[in-house]
DRENMAR-646045 format. One line per field, with one value per residue (C-alpha): residue in three letters; x, y, z. Coordinates in steps of 0.5 Angstrom, whole numbers. Example, Ala and Ser with C-alpha at 12.3 -4.5 7.8 and 13.67 -1.06 7.14 Angstrom:
2
residuo <- [ALA|SER] $
xx <- [25|27] $
yy <- [-9|-2] $
zz <- [16|14] $
This chain:
283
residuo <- [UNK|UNK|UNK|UNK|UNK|UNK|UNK|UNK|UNK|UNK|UNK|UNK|UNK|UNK|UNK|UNK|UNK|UNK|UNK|UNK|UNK|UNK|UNK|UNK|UNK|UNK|UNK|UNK|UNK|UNK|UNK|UNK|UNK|UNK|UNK|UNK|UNK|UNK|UNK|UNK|UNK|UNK|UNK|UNK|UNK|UNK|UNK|UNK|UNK|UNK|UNK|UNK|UNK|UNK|UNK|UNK|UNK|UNK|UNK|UNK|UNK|UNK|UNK|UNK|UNK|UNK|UNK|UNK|UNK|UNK|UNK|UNK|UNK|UNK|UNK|UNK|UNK|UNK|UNK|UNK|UNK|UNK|UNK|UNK|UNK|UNK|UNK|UNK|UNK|UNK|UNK|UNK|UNK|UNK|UNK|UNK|UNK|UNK|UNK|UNK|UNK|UNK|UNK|UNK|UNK|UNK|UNK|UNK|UNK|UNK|UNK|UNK|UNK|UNK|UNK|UNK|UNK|UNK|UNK|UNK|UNK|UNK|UNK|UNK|UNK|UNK|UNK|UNK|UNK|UNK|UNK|UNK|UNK|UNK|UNK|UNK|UNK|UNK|UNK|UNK|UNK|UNK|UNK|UNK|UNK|UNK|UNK|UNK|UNK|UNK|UNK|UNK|UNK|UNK|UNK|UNK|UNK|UNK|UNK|UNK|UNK|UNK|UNK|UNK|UNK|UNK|UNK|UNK|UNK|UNK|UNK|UNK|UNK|UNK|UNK|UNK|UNK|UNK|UNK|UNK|UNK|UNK|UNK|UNK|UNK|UNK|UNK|UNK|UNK|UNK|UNK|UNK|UNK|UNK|UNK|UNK|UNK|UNK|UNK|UNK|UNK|UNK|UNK|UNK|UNK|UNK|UNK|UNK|UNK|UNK|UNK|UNK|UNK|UNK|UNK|UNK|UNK|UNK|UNK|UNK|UNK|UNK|UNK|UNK|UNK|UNK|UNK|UNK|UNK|UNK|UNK|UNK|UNK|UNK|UNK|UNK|UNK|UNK|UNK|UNK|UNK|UNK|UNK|UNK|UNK|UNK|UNK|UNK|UNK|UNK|UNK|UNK|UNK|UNK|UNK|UNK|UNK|UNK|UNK|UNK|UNK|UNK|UNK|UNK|UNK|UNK|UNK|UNK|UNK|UNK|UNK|UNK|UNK|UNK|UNK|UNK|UNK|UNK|UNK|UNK|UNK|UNK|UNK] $
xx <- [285|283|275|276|271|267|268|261|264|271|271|270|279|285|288|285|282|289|291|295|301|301|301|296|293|292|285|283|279|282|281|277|281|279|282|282|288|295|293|290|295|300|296|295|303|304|299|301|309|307|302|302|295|297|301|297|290|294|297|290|287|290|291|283|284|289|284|278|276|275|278|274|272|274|268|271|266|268|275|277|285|285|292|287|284|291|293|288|285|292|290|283|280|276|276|270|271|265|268|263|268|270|276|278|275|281|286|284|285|292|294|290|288|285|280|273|271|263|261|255|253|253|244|244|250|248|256|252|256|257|263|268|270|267|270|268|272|271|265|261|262|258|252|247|247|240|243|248|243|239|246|251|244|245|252|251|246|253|257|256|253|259|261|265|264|269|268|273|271|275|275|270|274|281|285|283|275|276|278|273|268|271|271|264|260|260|260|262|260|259|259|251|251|254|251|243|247|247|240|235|238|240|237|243|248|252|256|259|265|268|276|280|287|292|294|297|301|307|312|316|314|309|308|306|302|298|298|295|291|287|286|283|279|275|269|265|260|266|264|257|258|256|263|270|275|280|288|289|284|287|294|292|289|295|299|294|293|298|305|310|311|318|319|321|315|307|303|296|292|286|286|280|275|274|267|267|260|259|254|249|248|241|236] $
yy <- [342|349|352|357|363|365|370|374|379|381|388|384|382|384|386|387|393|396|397|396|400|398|390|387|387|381|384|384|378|373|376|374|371|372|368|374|377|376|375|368|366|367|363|357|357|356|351|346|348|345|339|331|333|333|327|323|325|325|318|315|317|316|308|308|312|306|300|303|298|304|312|316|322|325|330|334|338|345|344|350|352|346|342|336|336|336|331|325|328|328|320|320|321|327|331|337|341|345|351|356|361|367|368|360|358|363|360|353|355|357|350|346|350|342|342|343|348|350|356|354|352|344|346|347|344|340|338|333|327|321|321|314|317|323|327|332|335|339|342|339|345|349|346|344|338|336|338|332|327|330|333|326|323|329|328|320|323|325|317|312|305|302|309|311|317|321|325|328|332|333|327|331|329|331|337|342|340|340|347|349|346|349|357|356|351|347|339|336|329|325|319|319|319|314|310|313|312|304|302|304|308|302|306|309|306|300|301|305|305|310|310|316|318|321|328|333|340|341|348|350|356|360|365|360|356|362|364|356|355|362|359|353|357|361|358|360|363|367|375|374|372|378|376|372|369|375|373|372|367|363|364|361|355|354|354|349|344|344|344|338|335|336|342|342|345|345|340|340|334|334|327|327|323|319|317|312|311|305|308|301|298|297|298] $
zz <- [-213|-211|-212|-217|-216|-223|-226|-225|-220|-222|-219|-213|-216|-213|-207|-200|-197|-194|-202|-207|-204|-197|-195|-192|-185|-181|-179|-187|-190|-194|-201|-207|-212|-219|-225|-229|-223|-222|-215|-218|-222|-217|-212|-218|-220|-213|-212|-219|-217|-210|-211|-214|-217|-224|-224|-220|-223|-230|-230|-227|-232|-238|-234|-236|-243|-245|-244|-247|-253|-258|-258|-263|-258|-252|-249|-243|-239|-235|-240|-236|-239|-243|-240|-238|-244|-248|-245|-246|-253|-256|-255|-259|-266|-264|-257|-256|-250|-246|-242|-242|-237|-244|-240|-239|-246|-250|-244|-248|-255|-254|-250|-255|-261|-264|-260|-261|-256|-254|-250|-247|-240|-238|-237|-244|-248|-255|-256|-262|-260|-256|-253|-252|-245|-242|-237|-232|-227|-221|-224|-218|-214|-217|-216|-211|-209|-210|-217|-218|-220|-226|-228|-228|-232|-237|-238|-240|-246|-248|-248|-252|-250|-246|-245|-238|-235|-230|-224|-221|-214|-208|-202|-198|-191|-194|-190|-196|-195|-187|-188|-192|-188|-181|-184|-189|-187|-193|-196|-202|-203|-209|-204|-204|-211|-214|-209|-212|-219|-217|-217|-220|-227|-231|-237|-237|-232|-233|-227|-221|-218|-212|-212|-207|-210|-205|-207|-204|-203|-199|-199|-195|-192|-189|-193|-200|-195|-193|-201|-202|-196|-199|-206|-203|-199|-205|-205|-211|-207|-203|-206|-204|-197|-192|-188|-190|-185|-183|-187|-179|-179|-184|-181|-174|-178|-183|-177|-173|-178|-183|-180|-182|-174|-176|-179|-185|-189|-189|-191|-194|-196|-203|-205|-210|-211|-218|-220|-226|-230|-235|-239|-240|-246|-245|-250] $
């Protein structure tokens, strides 16, 4: 999916610098889109109403939930809005959500008011459990590569002996990335830690394994895509930049990349990445 922005510069929200009254121009940059805006959540219902992701990711993992041997706690970290959260913790005992997003934590007791929902950031988070199956998706973005490492060894101090962790991040050679790197220069891997994680952390890890789902987005005009492709292109770091590629910019590449050969719409792969952990059960 998308990499959604924090929410630390809302001011940075909203329409481009043309105004609210006028329409934009091919001149200005692509805008920041905060999740607090109807800017973003327009461009977010039609990226769900256009996309498989949801179908495909839910169905894979509800698959590894059904062969667990034991479903007493779910622990969903970077909850966001709670539909992923709802959707396996309705199959567990117990299920505890990390969101430390204000504006996504309220989003996530309405979708799921049985979850129990903690506010702090993952660096300092004690959910005071050991979790049958832990879950952390698309949170990656959002932190130092150098980080991945320390970060995925805190997280398995929250699975139970047998455990199984899942990473989900985007495949870093899907057309969504291949877009972020041509405008931003910027690559998202969890290739190479899953591959630090197989040797040399059996304190911890039992097992690693990578798997790619195919995932995509299609519409049918250019319009929606270019409300889609600018979704995609809101890195988290995206209002701190000194400059952003102009909505001409984006246009030209759209056209480019993403037109269906026959026609009929535009096409924009984001096959995700699942990394599954097996906490050890080592003493």
């Amino acid at each position: 999916m998308a990499l959604p922005p924090s929410e630390a510069n809302p001011s940075e929200a909203g329409p481009s610098q043309a105004g609210p009254s006028q329409p934009p121009s091919p001149d200005d940059p692509i805008r920041v889109l905060d999740v607090t805006t109807d800017d973003y959540r327009r461009a977010f219902e039609l990226f769900l109403a256009g996309s498989d992701e949801k179908a495909v990711t839910h169905a894979h993992l509800l698959a590894l939930v059904e062969r667990l041997p034991r479903r007493s706690v779910f622990l969903d970290i970077g909850a966001g809005s709670g539909a992923t959260t709802r959707y396996l913790g309705s199959h567990f005992e117990r299920a505890v959500a990390i969101e430390p997003s204000k504006y996504m934590r309220d989003a996530l007791r309405r979708t799921y008011p049985e979850a129990e929902v903690l506010s702090d950031p993952v660096e300092t988070a004690e959910p005071g459990v050991l979790a049958d199956f832990a879950l952390c998706s698309h949170m990656f973005y959002f932190l130092p590569a150098s980080q991945y490492l320390p970060t995925v060894r805190r997280l398995l101090g929250w699975v139970r002996p047998g455990g199984e962790l899942v990473l989900i991040l985007q495949n870093p050679n899907n057309e969504c990335m291949r877009l972020v790197r041509h405008f931003f220069d910027i690559r998202f891997d969890l290739s190479s830690t899953a591959n630090a994680l197989r040797t040399g952390h059996e304190d911890l890890v039992g097992s690693c394994t990578l798997e790619t789902l195919p995932v995509r987005f299609h519409a049918d005009n250019l319009a929606d895509t270019l409300a889609v492709a600018e979704f995609m292109a809101n890195v988290p770091d995206l209002a701190e930049r000194p400059t952003r590629p102009t909505r001409k910019d984006l246009e030209q590449y759209v056209l480019k990349h993403f037109a269906d050969p026959d026609g009929t719409g535009f096409t924009i792969t984001h096959d995700h990445d699942i990394v599954r952990i097996r906490r050890s059960t080592r003493p």
